[in-house]
C-alpha positions, 0 to 999 in steps of 0.5 A: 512465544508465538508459532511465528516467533518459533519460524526460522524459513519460508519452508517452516511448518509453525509457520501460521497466517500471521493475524494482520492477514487475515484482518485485511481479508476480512476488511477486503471482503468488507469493502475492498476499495477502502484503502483507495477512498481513505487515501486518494479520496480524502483529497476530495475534501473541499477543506483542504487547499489543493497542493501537489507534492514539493520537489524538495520533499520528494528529493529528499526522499529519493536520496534517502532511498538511494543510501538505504537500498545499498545495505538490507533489509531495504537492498533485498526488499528494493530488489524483491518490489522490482522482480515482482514487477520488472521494467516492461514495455506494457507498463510501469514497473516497481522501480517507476512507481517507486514501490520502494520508497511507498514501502518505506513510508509504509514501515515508518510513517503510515501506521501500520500493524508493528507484526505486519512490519517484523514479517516484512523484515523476517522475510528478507532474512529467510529468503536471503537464506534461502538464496544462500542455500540454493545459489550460495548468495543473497538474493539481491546479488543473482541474476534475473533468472534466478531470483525468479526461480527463488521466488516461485520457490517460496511461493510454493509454502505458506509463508511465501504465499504471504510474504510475497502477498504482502508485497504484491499489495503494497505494489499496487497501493504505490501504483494507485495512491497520491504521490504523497504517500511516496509511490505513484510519480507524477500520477504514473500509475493513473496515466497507465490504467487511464484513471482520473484521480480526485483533486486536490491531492493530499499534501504531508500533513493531510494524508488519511492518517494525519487527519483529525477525528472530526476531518473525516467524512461522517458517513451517518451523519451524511445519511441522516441529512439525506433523509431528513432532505428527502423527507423535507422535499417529500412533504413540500411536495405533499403540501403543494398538492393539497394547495392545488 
């Protein structure tokens, strides 16, 4: 049993950094903007026919949310995305991303790290206790003021830092990813920060994680084509000189 198996709150000291953590750190300072060109640049691939996201899909899946979000963990987590990114006059908020439904395609379709998705849904359980414990309710049912004042109160301990961290990410991925990954509404989150996104935009079928082996960009051949390019124009050029 691990010390993150052994924490029962956001308030717990066995908590630890889970390991999927600190992996995305170390994959940050790798390259921080390799999630964006896996997911959005994959649609620049001439391969692939361009596609935009089917209404009937994205219908289907809004109404599966609107069941979802009725009961927890999805009631806590659609309720948590949206405070931390509330309906402002500045910008889109997590409800017009539509965080949640990037989030559930997150926990159930993208592959993810299956710690990662337990921390997720642990979380919802210690903050729910945690509300009933303060405000003797669940966090979904208070009102704005207090779940704010909640969640600058995990804030304060390591697990929340994480938990909300978590969150937070996934928020900003919904707002910058292909609608096809189930966030970013007819390029909503683009529009806002006056991004030009890649075309044509990957459909079902052919996001990043979809693809085969032998699709993706191979990086090492591409630059040993470049040199042996450049070596090839280098010695054309050599050639001509001595003709002259």
């Amino acid at each position: 049993m691990t010390n993150e198996d052994k924490c029962t709150s956001f308030f717990d000291k066995n908590h630890q950094t889970p390991e999927f953590i600190e992996n995305k750190k170390r994959q940050a300072q790798q390259g921080r903007r390799r999630f964006l060109k896996s997911a959005a640049g994959m649609g620049a691939l001439a391969s692939l026919p361009a596609l935009s996201v089917s209404a009937k899909a994205q219908t289907s899946l809004n109404e599966l949310l609107k069941t979802l979000v009725k009961t927890d963990p999805w009631l806590t987590l659609d309720a948590t995305l949206n405070q931390l990114l509330p309906s402002s006059p500045t910008g889109p908020s997590a409800s017009e991303i539509r965080a949640t439904a990037y989030l559930y395609q997150v926990m159930t379709v993208q592959p993810t790290e299956q710690d990662e998705k337990d921390f997720i849904l642990k979380g919802v359980g210690w903050l729910n206790g945690y509300a009933n414990s303060e405000k003797s309710a669940n966090f979904a049912q208070l009102s704005f003021a207090d779940k704010e004042q909640l969640l600058r109160g995990i804030s304060n301990s390591t697990a929340g830092q994480n938990w909300l961290n978590t969150l937070l990410g996934y928020i900003f991925q919904a707002m910058l990813s292909p609608a096809s990954y189930g966030g970013n509404p007819d390029g909503i989150g683009w529009a806002w920060l006056e991004h030009q996104a890649g075309f044509p935009m990957p459909e079902k079928g052919q996001r990043y994680f979809e693809l085969p082996t032998r699709a993706r960009i191979d990086l090492i051949s591409r630059v040993n084509y470049d040199a042996k390019r450049l070596a090839s124009s280098r010695n054309q050029t050599h050639q001509g000189t001595k003709k002259s």
